[in-house]
C-alpha positions as CSV (number, residue, x, y, z in Angstrom):
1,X,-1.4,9.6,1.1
2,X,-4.5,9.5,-0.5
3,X,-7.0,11.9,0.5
4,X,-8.4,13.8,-3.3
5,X,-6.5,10.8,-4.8
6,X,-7.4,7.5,-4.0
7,X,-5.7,5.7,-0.9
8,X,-4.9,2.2,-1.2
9,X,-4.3,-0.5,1.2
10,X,-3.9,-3.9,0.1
11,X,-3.9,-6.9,2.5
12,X,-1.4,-9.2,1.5
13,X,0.2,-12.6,2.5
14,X,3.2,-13.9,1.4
15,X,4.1,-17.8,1.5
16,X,8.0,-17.6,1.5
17,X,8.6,-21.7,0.7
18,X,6.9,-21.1,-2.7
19,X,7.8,-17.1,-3.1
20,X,4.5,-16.4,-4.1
21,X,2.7,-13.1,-3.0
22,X,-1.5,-13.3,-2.6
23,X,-3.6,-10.2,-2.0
24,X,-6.6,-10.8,0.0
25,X,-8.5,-8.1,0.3
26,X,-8.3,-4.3,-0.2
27,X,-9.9,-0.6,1.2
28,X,-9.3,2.0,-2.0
29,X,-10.9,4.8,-1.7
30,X,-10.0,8.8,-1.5
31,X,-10.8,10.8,1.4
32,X,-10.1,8.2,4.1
33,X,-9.3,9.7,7.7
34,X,-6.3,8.5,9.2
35,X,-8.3,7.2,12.3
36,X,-10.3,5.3,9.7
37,X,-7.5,3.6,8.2
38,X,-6.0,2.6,11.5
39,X,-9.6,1.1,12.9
40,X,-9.2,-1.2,9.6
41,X,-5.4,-1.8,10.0
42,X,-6.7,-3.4,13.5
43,X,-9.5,-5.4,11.7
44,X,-12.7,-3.4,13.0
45,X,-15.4,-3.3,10.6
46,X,-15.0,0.7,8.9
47,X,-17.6,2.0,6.5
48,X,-16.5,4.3,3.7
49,X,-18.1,5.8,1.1
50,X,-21.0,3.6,2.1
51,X,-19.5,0.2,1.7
52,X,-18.2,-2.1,4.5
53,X,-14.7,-3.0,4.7
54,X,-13.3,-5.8,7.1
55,X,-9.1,-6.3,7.1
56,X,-8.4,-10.4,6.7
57,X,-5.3,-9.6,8.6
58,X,-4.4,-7.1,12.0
59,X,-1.9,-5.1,13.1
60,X,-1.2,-8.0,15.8
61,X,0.0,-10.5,13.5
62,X,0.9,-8.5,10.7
63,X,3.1,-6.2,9.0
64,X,2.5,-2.6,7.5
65,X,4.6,-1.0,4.6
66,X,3.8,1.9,3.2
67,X,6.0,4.5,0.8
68,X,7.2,7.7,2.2
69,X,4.5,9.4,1.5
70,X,3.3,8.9,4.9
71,X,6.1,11.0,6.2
72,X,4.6,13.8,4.6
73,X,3.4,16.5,6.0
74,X,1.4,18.1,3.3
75,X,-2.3,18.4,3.6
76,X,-2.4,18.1,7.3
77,X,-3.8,21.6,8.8
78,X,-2.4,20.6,12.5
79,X,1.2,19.8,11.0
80,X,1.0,16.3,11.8
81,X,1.9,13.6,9.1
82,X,0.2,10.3,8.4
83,X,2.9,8.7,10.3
84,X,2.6,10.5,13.2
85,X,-1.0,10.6,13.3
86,X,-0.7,6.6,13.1
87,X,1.7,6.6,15.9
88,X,-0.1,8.4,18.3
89,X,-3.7,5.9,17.4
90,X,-1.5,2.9,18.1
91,X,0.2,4.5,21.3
92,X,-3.6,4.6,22.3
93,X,-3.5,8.1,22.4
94,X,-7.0,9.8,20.6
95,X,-8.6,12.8,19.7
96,X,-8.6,15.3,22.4
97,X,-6.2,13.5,25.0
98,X,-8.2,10.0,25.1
99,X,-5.9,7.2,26.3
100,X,-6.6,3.6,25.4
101,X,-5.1,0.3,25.6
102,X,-2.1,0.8,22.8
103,X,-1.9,-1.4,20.0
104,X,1.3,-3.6,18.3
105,X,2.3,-1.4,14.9
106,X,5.4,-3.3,13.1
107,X,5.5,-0.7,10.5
108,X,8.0,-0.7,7.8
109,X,8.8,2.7,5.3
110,X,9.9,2.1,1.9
111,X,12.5,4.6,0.6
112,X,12.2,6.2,-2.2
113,X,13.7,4.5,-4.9
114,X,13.6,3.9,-8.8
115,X,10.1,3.5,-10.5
116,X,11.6,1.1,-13.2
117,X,13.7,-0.8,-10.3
118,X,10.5,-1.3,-8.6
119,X,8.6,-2.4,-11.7
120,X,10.9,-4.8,-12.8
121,X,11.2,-6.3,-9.1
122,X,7.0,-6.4,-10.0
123,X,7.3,-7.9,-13.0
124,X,9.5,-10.9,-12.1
125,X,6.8,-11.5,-9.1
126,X,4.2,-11.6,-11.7
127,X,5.6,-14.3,-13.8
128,X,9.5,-15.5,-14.0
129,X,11.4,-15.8,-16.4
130,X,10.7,-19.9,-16.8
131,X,7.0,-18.8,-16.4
132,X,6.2,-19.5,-12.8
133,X,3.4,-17.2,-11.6
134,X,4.0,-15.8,-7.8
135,X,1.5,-13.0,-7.2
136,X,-2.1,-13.9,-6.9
137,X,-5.5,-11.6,-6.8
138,X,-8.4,-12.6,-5.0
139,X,-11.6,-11.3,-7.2
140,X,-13.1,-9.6,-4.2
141,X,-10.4,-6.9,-5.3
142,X,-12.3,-5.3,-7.6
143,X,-10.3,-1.8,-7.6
144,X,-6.8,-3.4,-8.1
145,X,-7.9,-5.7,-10.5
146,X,-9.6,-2.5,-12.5
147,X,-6.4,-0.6,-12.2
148,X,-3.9,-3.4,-13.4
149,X,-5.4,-3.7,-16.2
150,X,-5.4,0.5,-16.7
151,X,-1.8,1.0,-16.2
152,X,-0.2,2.1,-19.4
153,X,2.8,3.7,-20.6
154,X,3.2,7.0,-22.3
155,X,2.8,5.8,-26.4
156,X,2.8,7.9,-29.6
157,X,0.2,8.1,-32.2
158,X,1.4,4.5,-33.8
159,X,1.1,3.1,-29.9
160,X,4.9,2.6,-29.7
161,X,5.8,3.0,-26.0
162,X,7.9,6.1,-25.6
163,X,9.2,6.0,-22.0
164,X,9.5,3.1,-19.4
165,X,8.5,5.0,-16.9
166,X,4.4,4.6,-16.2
167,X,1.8,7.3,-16.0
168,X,1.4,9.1,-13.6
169,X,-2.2,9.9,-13.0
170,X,-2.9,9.5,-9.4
171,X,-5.7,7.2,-9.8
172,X,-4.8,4.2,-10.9
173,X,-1.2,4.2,-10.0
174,X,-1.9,4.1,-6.3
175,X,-2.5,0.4,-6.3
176,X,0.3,-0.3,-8.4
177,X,3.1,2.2,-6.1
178,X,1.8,-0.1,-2.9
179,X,2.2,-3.5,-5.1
180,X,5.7,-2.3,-5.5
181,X,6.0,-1.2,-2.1
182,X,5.5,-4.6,-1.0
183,X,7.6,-7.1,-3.4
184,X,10.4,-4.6,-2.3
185,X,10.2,-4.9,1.2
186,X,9.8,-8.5,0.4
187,X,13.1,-8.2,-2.1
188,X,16.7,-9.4,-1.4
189,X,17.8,-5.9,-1.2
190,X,15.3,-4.5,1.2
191,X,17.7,-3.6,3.6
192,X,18.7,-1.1,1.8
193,X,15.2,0.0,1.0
194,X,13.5,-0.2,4.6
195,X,13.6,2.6,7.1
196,X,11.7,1.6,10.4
197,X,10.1,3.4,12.5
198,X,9.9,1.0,15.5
């Protein structure tokens, strides 16, 4: 998802003795082409917008989650979903019948599920209860940083908070649906959560 709104895709590593998420690097940006997206999933070098992105991590020892949205359909003038489109670039298959070497995709959909469940599974990543911190930015992650610190809550005029549930504005919740994307694919319930497409 992602193409008037900004797509985001975080590169993140886990270490699962301490239980502490780090992102590493990110590509957010609207308008990205799928084949784009898969190039940087692969770790070549892609330019958009005019700036250079380079993936830390691959698709060859790595996983990819992403939210349902890349089931959708929506968008796509040939009918083809995100999904499908990233199928057929790992099966080697390109633009106008062009077949490559394939590539390993170890890709991982996360259901649609509660917001608030997802936020409070966020949350508790953030900082525990006894005040352990587990999820780590590197400041190369300019965009995430920017739109962690912009994610509010719907408040009245006295700036009580009047709903749990975020806003909504298609900008700077992108970063934040993939954060919780992650810690629950990474969560103790994410069987039920995971549909794989492998």
């Amino acid at each position: 998802f992602g193409w008037t709104h900004p797509m985001s895709i975080g590169c993140w590593q886990y270490d699962r003795s301490r239980k502490t998420l780090y992102r590493l690097a990110e590509l957010v940006a609207p308008g990205i082409k799928p084949e784009t997206y898969c190039r940087y999933l692969t770790g070549e070098e892609v330019i958009v917008a005019g700036q250079r992105y380079k993936s830390p991590l691959t698709t060859d020892n790595a996983t990819v989650v992403a939210g349902m949205e890349i089931t959708q359909r929506r968008q796509e003038a040939d009918g083809m979903s995100n999904l499908q489109r990233m199928q057929q670039w790992f099966a080697g298959i390109r633009p106008g019948g062009i077949q490559v070497a394939p590539r390993r995709l170890d890709l991982k959909v996360i259901r649609n599920r509660s917001i608030q469940s997802g936020i409070i599974a966020t949350r508790a990543m953030i900082e525990t209860s006894g005040g352990e911190r587990r999820l780590y930015v590197d400041p190369v992650c300019k965009k995430y940083i920017d739109d962690i610190t912009s994610y509010s809550y719907p408040s009245d005029d006295d700036g009580y908070v009047r709903s749990e549930e975020p806003i909504k504005d298609g900008i700077v919740d992108n970063t934040m649906d993939e954060t919780r994307y992650i810690i629950e694919y990474l969560g103790p319930d994410r069987q039920d959560s995971i549909w794989t497409t492998s």
